[in-house]
C-alpha positions in Angstrom: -32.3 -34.1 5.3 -34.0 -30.9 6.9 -31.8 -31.6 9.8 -28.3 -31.9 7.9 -29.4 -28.6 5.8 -30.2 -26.5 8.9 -26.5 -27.6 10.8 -25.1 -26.3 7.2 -26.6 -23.1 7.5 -25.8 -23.0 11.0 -22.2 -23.8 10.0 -22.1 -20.6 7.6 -23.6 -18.2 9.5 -21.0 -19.2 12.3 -18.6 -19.2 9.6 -20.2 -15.4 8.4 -20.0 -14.1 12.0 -16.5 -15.1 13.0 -15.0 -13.5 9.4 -17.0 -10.2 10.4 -15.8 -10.3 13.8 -11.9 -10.5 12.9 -12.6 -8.1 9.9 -14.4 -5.5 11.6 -13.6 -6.4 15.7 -10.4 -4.4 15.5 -11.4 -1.6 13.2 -14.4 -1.2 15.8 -11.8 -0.9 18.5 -9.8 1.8 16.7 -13.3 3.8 16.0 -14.4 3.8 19.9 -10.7 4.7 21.2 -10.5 7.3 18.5 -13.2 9.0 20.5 -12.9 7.6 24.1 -11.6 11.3 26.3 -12.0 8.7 29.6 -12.2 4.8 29.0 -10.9 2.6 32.4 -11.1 -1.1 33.4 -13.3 -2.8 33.8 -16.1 -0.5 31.6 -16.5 -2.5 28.5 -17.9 0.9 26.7 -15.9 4.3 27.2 -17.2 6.6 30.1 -16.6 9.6 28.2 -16.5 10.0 24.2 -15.9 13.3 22.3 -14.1 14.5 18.6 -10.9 16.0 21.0 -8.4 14.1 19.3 -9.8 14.1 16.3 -10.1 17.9 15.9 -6.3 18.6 17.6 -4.6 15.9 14.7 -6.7 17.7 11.9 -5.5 20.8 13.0 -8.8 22.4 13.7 -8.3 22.7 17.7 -5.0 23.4 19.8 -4.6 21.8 22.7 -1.8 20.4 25.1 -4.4 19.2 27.4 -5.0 15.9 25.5 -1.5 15.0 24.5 -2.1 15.3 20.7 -0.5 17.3 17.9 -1.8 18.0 14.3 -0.9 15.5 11.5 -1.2 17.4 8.9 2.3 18.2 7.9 3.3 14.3 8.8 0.2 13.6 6.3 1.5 15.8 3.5 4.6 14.6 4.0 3.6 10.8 3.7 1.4 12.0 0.3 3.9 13.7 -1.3 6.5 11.2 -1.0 3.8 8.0 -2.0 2.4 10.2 -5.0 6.5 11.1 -6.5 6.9 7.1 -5.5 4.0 6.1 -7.8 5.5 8.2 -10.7 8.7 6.8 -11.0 8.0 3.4 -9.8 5.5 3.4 -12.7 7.7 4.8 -15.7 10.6 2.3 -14.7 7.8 -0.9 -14.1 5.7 -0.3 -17.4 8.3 -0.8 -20.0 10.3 -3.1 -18.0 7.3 -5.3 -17.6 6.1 -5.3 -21.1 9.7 -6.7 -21.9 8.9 -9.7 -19.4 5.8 -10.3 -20.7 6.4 -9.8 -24.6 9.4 -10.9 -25.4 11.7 -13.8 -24.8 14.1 -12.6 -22.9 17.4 -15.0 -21.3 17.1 -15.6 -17.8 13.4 -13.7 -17.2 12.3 -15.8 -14.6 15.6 -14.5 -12.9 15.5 -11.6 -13.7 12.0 -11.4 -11.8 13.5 -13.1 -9.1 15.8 -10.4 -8.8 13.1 -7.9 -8.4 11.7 -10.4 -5.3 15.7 -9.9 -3.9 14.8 -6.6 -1.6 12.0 -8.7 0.0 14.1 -11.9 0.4 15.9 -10.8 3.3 14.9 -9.3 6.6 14.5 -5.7 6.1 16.3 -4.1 9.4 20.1 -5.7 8.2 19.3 -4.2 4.8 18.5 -0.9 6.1 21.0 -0.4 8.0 23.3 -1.2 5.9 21.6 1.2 3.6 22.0 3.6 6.1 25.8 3.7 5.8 25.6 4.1 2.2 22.9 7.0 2.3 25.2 8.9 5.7 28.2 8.9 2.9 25.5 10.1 0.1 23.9 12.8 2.0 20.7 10.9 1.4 20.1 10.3 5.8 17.5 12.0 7.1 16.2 12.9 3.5 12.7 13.3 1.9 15.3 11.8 -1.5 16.4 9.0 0.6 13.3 7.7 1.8 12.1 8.1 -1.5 14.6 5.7 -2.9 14.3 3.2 0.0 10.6 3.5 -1.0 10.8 3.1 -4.2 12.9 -0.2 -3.5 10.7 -1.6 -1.8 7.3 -0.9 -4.4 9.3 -2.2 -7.1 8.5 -5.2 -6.6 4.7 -5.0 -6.8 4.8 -2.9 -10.1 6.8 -5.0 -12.2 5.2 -7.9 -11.8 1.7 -6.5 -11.6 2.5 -4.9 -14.8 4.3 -7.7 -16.3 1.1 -9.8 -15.5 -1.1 -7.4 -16.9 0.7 -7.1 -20.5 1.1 -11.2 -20.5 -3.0 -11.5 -20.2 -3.5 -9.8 -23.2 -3.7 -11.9 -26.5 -1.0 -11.2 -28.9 -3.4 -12.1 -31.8 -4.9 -8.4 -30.5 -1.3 -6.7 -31.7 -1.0 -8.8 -34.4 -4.1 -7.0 -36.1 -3.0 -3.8 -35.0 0.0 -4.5 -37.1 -1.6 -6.4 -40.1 -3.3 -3.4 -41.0 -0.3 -1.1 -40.4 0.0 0.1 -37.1 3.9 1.1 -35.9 5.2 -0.5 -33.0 4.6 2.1 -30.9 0.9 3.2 -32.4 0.0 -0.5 -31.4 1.5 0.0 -28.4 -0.5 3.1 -27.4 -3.8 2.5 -28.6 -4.3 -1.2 -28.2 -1.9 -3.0 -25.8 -1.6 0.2 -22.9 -5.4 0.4 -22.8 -5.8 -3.1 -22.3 -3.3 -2.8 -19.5 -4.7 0.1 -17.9 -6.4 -1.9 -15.3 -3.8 -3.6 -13.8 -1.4 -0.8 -14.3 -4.0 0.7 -12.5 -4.0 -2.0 -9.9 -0.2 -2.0 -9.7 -0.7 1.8 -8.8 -2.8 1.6 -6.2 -0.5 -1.0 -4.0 2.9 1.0 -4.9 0.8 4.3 -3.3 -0.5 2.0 -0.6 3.2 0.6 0.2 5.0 3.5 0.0 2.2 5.1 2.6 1.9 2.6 5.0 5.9 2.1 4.8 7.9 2.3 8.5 10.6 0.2 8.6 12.4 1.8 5.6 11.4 5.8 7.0 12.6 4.8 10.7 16.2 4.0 9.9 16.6 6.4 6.5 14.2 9.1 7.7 15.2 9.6 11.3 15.2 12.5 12.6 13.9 14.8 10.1 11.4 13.3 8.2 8.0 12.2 10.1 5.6 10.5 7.9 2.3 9.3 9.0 3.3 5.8 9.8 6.3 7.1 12.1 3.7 9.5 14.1 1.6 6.7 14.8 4.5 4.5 16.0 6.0 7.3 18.6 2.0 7.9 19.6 0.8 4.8 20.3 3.5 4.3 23.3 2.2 7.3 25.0 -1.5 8.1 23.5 -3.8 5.2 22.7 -6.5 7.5 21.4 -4.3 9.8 19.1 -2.6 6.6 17.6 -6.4 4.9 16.5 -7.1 8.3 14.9 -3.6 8.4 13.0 -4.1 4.4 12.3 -8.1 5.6 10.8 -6.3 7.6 8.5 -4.2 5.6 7.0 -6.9 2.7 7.4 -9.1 5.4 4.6 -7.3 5.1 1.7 -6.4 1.1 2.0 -10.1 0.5 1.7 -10.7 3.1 -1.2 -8.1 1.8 -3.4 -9.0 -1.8 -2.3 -12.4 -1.2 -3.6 -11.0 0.1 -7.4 -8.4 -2.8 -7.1 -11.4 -5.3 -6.6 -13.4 -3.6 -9.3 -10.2 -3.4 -12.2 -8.1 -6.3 -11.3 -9.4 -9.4 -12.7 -8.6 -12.7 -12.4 -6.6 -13.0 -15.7 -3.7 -10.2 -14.5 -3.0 -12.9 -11.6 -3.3 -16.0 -13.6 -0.5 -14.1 -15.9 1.7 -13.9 -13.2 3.2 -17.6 -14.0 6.7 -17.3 -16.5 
């Protein structure tokens, strides 16, 4: 029995150590090249470390010597367009998911389907074909246009994030709201938004984390005058192993932050709602 026990303890700490070691084995690799100035086969550890390329990409140092240029405009760029992304995606996803979830609409599995459509497909055919459209638009090459092709693409998450989130709460809750005369909208705003704040919250988060971490969309809409974060690290890391891992840590920073509120405010019923 002792015997059995200690090869199950074995087993999970193998388990444990394998999990941290894909978790945290390439995010270790990004920190140490972030700082390697001088790292050559066969050393297993870099020969040289320093803050060079972390100082040129947050514009505190100014240097052609290390191949590196400041990120801060590309950043600004990329938190501008997520944060406008966020605002609209959220004022069409709210109402239109509290129609999915509250009433009995025709066709609603459909019509969530539909929302699933942009993600059915590869993405490159459907960008360039939005390309076409946005070069007769005047959208190419737009801060606008990659908006739009961002906004596409988050859609998704918020409406059915949201329309989960409304469909977990009881409609017994409303129901009192109105029994003791409550309008529509009163009940709407003081009982059935609050208890959807968290997973409006949640469906947030991963529209701003999308529309950040989104490349395929900025390459062919974007190109050549709009440089996000994403796109900087993709023409860096060709050329520049160490000034890509620093532009990958920064957009690794705010996955984990908003992974951490997502952990703490979505709960288990806004998934389970998901089913129609």
């Amino acid at each position: 029995m002792f015997r059995s026990r200690l090869l199950v303890k074995s087993g999970e700490a193998l388990m444990l150590i394998l999990l941290c070691f894909f978790i945290f084995g390439p995010i270790s690799g990004l920190v140490l090249w972030s700082v390697a100035l001088r790292w050559y086969w066969p050393h297993v550890l870099p020969q040289e470390v320093g803050l060079d390329y972390w100082l040129q990409a947050l514009g505190l140092r100014k240097s052609l010597a290390i191949g590196a240029v400041s990120i801060t405009d590309s950043f600004n760029t990329s938190l501008i367009i997520a944060l406008i992304v966020v605002a609209v995606v959220m004022v069409i996803a709210t109402p239109v998911g509290y129609v999915l979830a509250k009433y009995n609409i025709p066709l609603k599995g459909a019509v969530l389907l539909l929302f699933l459509m942009p993600q059915a497909f590869p993405q490159q055919p459907v960008f360039v074909n939005l390309l076409l459209t946005f070069n007769k638009w005047g959208l190419a090459g737009t801060v606008p246009g990659v908006m739009l092709v961002h906004l596409m693409v988050s859609l998704v998450f918020a409406v059915w994030i949201s329309s989960a989130a409304f469909k977990s709460i009881p409609p017994e809750l409303e129901e009192a709201a109105r029994s003791v005369g409550a309008s529509a909208m009163r009940t709407f705003l003081r009982v059935t938004l609050p208890l959807a704040a968290p997973g409006l919250l949640a469906s947030a988060v991963f529209v701003f984390l999308t529309s950040l971490d989104e490349f395929t969309g900025t390459f062919f809409i974007g190109l050549p005058f709009v440089t996000t974060l994403p796109m900087l690290l993709y023409s860096s890391s060709g050329y520049n192993l160490q000034f890509a891992s620093v532009i990958a840590i920064v957009l690794l920073v705010p996955s984990i932050l908003f992974m951490v509120i997502i952990e703490r405010f979505l709960k288990a019923e806004y998934i389970g709602g998901m089913g129609v």
